[in-house]
N, C-alpha and C positions, 0 to 999 in steps of 0.2 A: 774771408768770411765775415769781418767782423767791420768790416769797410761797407761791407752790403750790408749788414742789419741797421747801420748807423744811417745808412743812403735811404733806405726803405723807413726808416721813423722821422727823418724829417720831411721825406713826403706825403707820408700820412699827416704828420701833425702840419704842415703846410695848406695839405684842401684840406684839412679838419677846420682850420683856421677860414681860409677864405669860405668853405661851403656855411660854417655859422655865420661869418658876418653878411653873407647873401641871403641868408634864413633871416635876421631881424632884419635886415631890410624891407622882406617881402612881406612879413609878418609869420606868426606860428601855423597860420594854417595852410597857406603855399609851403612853409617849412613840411609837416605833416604829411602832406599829401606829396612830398617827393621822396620823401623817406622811404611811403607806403610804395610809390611805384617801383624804387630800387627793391 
């Protein structure tokens, strides 16, 4: 159980990571407006 909660936070924190660094690239308002459609 505790093999999956550790598997499951660095996947998160892994697109957390790459989704912000694609956000300032594109700027805050492509950032914003993808947020809005998820």
């Amino acid at each position: 159980m505790l093999a999956v909660i550790s598997i499951m936070l660095v996947l998160m924190t892994v697109t957390f990571g790459v989704f912000r660094t694609f956000a300032e690239r594109t700027g805050p308002d492509a950032a914003l407006a993808r947020i809005q459609a998820v």
